[in-house]
mmCIF file of the N, C-alpha and C atoms, coordinates in Angstrom:
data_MODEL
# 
_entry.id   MODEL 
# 
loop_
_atom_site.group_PDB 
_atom_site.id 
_atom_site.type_symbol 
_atom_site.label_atom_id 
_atom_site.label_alt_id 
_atom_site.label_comp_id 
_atom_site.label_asym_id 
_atom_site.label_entity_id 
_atom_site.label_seq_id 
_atom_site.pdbx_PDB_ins_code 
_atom_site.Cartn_x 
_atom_site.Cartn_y 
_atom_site.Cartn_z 
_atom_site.occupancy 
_atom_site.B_iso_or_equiv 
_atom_site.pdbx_formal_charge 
_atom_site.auth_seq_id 
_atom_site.auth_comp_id 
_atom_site.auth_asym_id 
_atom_site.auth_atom_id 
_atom_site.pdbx_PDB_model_num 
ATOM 1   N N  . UNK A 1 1  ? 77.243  -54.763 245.089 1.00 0.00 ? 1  UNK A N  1 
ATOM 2   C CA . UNK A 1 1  ? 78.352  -55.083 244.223 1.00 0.00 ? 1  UNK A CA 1 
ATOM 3   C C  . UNK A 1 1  ? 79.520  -55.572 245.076 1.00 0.00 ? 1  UNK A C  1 
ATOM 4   N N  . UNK A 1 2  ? 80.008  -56.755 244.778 1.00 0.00 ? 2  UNK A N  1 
ATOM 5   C CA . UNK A 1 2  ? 81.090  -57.650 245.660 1.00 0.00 ? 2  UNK A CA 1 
ATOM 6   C C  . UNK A 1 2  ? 82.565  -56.609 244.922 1.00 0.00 ? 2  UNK A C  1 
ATOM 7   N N  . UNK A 1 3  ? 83.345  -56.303 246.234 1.00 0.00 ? 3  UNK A N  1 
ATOM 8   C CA . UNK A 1 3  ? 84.544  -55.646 245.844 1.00 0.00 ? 3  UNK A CA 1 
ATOM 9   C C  . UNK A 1 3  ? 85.778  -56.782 245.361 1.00 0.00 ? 3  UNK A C  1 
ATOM 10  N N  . UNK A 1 4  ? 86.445  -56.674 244.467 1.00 0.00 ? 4  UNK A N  1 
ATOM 11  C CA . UNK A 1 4  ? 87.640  -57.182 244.199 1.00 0.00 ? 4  UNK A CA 1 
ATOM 12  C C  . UNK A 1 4  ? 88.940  -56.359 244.633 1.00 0.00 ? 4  UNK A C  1 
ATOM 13  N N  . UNK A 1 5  ? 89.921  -57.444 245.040 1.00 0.00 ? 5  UNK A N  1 
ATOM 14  C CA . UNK A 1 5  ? 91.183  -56.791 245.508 1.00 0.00 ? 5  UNK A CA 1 
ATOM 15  C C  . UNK A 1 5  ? 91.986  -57.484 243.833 1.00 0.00 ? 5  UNK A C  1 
ATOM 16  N N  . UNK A 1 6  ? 92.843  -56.650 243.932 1.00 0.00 ? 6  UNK A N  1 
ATOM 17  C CA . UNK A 1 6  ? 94.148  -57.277 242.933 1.00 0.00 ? 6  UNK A CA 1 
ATOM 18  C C  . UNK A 1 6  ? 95.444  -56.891 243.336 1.00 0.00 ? 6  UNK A C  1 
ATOM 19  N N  . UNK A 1 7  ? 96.199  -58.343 243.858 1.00 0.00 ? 7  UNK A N  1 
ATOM 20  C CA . UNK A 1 7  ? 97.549  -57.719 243.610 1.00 0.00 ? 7  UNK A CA 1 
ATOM 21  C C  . UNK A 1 7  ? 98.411  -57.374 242.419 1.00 0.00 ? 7  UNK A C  1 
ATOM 22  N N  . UNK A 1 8  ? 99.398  -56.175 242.132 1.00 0.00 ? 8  UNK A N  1 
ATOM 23  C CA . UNK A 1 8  ? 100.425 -56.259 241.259 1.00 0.00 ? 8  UNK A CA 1 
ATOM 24  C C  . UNK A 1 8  ? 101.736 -56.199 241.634 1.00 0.00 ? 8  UNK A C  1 
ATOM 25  N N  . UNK A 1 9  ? 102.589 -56.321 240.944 1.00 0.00 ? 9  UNK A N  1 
ATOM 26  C CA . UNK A 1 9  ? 104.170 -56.213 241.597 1.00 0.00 ? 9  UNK A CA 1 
ATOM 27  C C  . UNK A 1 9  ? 104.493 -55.785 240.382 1.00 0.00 ? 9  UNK A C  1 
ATOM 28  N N  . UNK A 1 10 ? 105.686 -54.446 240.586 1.00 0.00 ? 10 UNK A N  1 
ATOM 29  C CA . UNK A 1 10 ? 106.116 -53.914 239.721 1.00 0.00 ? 10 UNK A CA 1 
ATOM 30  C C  . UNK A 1 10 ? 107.937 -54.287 239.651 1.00 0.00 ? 10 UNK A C  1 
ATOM 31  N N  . UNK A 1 11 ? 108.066 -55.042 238.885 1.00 0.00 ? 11 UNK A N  1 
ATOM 32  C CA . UNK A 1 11 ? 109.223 -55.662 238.934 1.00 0.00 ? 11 UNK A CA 1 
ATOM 33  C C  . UNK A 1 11 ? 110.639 -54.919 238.839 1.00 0.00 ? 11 UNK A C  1 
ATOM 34  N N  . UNK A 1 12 ? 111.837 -55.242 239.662 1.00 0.00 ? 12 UNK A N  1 
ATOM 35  C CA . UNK A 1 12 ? 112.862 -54.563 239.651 1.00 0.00 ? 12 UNK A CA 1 
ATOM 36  C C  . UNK A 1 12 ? 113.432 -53.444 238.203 1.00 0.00 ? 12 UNK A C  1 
ATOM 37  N N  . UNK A 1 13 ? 113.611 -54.645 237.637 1.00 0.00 ? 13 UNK A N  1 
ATOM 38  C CA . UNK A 1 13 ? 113.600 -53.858 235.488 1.00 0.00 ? 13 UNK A CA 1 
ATOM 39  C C  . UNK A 1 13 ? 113.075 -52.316 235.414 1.00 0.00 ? 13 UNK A C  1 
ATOM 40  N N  . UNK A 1 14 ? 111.432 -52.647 235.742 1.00 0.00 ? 14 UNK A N  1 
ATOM 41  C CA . UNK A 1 14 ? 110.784 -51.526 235.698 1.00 0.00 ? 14 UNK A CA 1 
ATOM 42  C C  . UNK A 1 14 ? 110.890 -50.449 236.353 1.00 0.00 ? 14 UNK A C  1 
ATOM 43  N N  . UNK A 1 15 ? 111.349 -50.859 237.680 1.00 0.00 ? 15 UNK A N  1 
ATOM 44  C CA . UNK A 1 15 ? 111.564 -49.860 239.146 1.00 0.00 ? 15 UNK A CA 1 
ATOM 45  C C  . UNK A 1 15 ? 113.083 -49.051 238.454 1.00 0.00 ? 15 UNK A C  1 
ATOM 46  N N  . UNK A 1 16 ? 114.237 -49.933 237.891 1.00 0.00 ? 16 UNK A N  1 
ATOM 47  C CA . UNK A 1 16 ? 115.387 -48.987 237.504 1.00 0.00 ? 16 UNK A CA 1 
ATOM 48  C C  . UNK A 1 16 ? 114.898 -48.272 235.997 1.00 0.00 ? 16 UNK A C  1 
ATOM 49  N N  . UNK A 1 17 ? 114.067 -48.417 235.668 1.00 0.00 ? 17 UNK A N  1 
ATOM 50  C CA . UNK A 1 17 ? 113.443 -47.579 234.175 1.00 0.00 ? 17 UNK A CA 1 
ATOM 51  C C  . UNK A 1 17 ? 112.776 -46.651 234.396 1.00 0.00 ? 17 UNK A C  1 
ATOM 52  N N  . UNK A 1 18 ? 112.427 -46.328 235.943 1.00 0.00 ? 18 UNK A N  1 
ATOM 53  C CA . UNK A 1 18 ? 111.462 -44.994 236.267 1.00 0.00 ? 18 UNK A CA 1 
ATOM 54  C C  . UNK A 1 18 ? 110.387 -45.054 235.774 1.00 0.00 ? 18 UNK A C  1 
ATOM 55  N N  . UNK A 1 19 ? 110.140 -46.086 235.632 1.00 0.00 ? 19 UNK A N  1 
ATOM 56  C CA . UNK A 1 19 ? 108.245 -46.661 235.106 1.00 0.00 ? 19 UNK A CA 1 
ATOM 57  C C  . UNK A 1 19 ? 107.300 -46.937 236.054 1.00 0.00 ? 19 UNK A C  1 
ATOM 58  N N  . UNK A 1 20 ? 107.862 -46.736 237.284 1.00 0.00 ? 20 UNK A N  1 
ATOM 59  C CA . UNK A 1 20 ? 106.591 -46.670 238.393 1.00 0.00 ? 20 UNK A CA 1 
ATOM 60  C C  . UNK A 1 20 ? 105.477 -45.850 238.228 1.00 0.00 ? 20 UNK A C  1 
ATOM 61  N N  . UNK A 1 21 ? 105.701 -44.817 238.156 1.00 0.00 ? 21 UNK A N  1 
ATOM 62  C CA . UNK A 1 21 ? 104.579 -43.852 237.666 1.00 0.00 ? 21 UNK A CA 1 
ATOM 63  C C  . UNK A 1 21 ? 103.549 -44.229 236.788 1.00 0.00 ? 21 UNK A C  1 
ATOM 64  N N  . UNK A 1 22 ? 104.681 -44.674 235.639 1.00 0.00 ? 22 UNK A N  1 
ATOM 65  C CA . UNK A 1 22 ? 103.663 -45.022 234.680 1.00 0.00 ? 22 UNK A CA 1 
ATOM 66  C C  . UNK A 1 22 ? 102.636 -45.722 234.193 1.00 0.00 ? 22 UNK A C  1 
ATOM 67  N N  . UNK A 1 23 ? 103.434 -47.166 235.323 1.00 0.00 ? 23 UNK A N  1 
ATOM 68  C CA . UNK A 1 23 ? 102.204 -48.398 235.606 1.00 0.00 ? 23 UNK A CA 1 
ATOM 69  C C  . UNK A 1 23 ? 101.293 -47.781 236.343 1.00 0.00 ? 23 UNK A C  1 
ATOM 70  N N  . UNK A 1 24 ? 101.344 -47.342 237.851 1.00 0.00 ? 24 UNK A N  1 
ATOM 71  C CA . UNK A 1 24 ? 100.380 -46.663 238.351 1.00 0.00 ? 24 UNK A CA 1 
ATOM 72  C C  . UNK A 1 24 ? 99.325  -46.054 237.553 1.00 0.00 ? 24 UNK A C  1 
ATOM 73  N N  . UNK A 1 25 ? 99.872  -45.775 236.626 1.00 0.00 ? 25 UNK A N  1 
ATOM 74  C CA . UNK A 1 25 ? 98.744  -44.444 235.914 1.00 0.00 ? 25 UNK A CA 1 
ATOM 75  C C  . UNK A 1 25 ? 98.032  -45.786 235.070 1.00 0.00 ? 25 UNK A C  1 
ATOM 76  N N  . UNK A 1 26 ? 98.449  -46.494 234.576 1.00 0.00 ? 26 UNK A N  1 
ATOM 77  C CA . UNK A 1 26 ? 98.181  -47.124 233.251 1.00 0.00 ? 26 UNK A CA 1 
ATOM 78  C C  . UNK A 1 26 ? 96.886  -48.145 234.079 1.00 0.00 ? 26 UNK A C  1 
ATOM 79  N N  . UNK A 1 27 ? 97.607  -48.515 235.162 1.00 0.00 ? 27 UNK A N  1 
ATOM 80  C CA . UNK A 1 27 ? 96.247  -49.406 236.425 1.00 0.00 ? 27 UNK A CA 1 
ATOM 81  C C  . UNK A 1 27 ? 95.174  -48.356 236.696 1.00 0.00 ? 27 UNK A C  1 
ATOM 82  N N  . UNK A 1 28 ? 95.632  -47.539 237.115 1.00 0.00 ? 28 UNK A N  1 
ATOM 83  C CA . UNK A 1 28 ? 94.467  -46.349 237.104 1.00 0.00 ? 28 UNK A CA 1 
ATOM 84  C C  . UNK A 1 28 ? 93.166  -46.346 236.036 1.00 0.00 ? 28 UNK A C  1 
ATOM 85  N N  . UNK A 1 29 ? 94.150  -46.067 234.773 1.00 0.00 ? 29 UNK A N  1 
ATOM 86  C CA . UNK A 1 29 ? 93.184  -45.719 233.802 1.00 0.00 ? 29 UNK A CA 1 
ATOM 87  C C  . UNK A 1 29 ? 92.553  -46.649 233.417 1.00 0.00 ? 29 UNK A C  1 
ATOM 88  N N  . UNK A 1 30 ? 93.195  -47.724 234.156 1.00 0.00 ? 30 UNK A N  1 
ATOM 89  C CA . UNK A 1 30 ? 91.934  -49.245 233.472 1.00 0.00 ? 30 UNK A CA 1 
ATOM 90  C C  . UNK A 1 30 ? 90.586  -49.540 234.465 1.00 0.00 ? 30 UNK A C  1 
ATOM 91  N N  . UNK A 1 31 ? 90.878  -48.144 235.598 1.00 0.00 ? 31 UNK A N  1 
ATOM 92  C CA . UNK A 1 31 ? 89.549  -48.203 235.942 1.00 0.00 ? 31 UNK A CA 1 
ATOM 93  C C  . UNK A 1 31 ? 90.425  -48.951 237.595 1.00 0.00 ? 31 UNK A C  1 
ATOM 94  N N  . UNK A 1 32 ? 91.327  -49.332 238.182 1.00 0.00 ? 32 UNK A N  1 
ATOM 95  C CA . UNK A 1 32 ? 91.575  -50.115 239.350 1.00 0.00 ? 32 UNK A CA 1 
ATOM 96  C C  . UNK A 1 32 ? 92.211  -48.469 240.211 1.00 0.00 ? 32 UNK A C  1 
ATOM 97  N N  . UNK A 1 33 ? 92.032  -49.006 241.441 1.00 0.00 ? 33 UNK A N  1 
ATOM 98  C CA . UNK A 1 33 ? 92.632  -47.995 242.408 1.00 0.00 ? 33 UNK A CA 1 
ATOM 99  C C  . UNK A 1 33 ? 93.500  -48.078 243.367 1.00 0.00 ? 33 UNK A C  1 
ATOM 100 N N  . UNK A 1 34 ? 94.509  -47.746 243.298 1.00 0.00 ? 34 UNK A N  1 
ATOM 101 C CA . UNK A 1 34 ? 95.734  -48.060 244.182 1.00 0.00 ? 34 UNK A CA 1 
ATOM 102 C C  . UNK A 1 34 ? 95.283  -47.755 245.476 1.00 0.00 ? 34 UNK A C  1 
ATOM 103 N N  . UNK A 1 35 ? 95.142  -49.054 246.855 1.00 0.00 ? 35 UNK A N  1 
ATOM 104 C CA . UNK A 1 35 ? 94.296  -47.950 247.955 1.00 0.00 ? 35 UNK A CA 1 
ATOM 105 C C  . UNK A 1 35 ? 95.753  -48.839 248.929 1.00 0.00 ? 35 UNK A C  1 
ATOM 106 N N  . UNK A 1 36 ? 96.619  -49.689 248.332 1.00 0.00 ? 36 UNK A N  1 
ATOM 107 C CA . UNK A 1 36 ? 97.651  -49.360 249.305 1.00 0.00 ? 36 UNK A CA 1 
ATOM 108 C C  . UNK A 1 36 ? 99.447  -49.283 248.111 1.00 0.00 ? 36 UNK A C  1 
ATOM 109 N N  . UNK A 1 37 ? 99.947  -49.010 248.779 1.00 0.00 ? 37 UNK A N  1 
ATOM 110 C CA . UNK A 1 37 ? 101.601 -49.628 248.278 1.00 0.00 ? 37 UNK A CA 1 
ATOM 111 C C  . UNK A 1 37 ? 102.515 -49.675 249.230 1.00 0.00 ? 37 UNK A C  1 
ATOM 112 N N  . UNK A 1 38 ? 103.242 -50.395 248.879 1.00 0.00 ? 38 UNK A N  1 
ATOM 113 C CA . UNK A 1 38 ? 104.797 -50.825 249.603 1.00 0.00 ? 38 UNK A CA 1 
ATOM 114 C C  . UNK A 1 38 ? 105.875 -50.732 248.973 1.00 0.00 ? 38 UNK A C  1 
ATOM 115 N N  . UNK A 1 39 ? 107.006 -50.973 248.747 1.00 0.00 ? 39 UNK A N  1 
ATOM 116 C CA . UNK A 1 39 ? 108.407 -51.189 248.395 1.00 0.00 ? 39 UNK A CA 1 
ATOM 117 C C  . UNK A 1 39 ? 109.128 -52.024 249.547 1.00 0.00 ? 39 UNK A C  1 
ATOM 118 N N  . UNK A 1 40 ? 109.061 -52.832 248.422 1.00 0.00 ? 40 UNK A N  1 
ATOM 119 C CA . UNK A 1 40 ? 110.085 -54.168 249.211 1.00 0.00 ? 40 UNK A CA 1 
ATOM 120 C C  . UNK A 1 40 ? 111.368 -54.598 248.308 1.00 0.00 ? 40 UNK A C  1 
ATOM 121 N N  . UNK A 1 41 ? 112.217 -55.138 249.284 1.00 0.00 ? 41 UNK A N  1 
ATOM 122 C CA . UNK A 1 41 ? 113.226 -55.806 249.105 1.00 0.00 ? 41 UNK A CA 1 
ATOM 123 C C  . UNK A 1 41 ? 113.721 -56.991 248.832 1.00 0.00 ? 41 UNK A C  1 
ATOM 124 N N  . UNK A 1 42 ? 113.311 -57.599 248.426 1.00 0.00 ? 42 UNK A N  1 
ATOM 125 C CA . UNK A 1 42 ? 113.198 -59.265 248.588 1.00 0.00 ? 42 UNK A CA 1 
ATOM 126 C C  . UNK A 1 42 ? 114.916 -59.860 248.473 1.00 0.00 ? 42 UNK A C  1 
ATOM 127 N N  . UNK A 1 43 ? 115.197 -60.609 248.988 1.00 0.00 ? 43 UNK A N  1 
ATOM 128 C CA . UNK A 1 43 ? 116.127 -61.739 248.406 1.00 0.00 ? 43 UNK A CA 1 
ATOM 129 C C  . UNK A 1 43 ? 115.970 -62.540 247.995 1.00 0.00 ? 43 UNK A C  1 
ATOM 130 N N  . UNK A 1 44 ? 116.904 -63.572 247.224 1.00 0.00 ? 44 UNK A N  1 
ATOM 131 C CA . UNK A 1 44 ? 116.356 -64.069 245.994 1.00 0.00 ? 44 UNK A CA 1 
ATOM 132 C C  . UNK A 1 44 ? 115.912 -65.255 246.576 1.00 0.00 ? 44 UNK A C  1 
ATOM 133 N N  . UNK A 1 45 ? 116.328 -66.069 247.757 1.00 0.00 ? 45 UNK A N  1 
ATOM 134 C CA . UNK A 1 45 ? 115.733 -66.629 248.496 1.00 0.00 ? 45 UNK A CA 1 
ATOM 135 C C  . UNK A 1 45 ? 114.514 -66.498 248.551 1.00 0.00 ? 45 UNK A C  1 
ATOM 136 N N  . UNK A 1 46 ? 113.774 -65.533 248.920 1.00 0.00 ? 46 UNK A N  1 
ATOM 137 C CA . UNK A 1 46 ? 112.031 -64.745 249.201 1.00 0.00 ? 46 UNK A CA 1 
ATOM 138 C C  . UNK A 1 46 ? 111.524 -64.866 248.133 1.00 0.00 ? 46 UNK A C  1 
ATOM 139 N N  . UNK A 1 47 ? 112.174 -64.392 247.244 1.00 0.00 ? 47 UNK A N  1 
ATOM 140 C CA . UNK A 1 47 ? 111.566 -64.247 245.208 1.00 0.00 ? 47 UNK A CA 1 
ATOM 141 C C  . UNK A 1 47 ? 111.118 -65.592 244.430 1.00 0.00 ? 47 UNK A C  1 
ATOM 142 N N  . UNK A 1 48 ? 112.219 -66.056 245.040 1.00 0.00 ? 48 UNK A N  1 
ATOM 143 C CA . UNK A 1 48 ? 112.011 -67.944 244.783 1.00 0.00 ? 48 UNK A CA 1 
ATOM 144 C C  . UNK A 1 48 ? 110.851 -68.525 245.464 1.00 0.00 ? 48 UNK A C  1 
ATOM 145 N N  . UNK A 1 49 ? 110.510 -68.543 246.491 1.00 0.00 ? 49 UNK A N  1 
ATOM 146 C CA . UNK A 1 49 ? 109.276 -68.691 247.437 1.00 0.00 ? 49 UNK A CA 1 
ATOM 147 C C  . UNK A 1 49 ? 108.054 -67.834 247.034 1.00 0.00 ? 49 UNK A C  1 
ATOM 148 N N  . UNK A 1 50 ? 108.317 -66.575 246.470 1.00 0.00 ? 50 UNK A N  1 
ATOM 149 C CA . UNK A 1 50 ? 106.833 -66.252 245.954 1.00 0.00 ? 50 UNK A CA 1 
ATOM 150 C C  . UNK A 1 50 ? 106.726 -66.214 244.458 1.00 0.00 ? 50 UNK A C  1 
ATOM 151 N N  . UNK A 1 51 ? 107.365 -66.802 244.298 1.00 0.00 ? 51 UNK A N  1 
ATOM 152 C CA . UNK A 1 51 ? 106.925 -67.368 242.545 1.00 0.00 ? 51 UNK A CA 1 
ATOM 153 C C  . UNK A 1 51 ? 107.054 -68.633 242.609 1.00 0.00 ? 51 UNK A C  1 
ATOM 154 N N  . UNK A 1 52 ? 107.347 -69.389 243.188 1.00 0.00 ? 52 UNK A N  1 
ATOM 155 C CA . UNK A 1 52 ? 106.889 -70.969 243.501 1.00 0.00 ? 52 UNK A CA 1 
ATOM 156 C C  . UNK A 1 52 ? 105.578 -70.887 243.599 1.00 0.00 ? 52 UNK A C  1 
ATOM 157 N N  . UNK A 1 53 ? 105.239 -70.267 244.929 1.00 0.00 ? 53 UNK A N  1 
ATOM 158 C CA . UNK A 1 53 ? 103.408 -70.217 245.162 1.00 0.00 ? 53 UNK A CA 1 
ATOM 159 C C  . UNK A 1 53 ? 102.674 -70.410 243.865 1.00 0.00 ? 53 UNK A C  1 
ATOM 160 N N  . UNK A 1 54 ? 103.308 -69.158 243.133 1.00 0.00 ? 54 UNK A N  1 
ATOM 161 C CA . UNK A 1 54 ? 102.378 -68.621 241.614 1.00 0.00 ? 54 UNK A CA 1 
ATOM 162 C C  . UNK A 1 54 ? 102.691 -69.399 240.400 1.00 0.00 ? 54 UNK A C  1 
ATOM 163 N N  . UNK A 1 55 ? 103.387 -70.003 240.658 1.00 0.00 ? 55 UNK A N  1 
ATOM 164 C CA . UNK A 1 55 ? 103.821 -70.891 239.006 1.00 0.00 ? 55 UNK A CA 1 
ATOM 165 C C  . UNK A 1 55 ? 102.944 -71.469 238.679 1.00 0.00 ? 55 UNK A C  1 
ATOM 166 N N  . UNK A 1 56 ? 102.403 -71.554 237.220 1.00 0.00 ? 56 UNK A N  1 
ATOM 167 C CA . UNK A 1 56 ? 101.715 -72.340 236.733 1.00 0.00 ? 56 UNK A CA 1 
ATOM 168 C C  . UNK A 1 56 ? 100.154 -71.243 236.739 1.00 0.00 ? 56 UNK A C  1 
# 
């Protein structure tokens, strides 16, 4: 069985709503496994550059 990675990003909004947890759990229960995390900082400079990549 070929492994899949998935990234997610849990967006600022959510991070000041104390909903981290909750996504975690909610990815969980769909069966995915958190095997790393980070917290980053971005500037909006950086934010702009990684949603350019992804647009569309």
């Amino acid at each position: 069985m070929a492994i899949e990675r998935t990234f997610s990003m849990i967006k600022p909004d959510a991070t000041r709503r104390n909903l981290t947890g909750a996504i975690t759990k909610m990815l969980e229960d769909a069966g995915l496994r958190v095997v790393a995390s980070r917290r980053v900082w971005m500037s909006r400079r950086e934010a702009e550059g990684f949603y350019a990549v992804h647009k569309d």
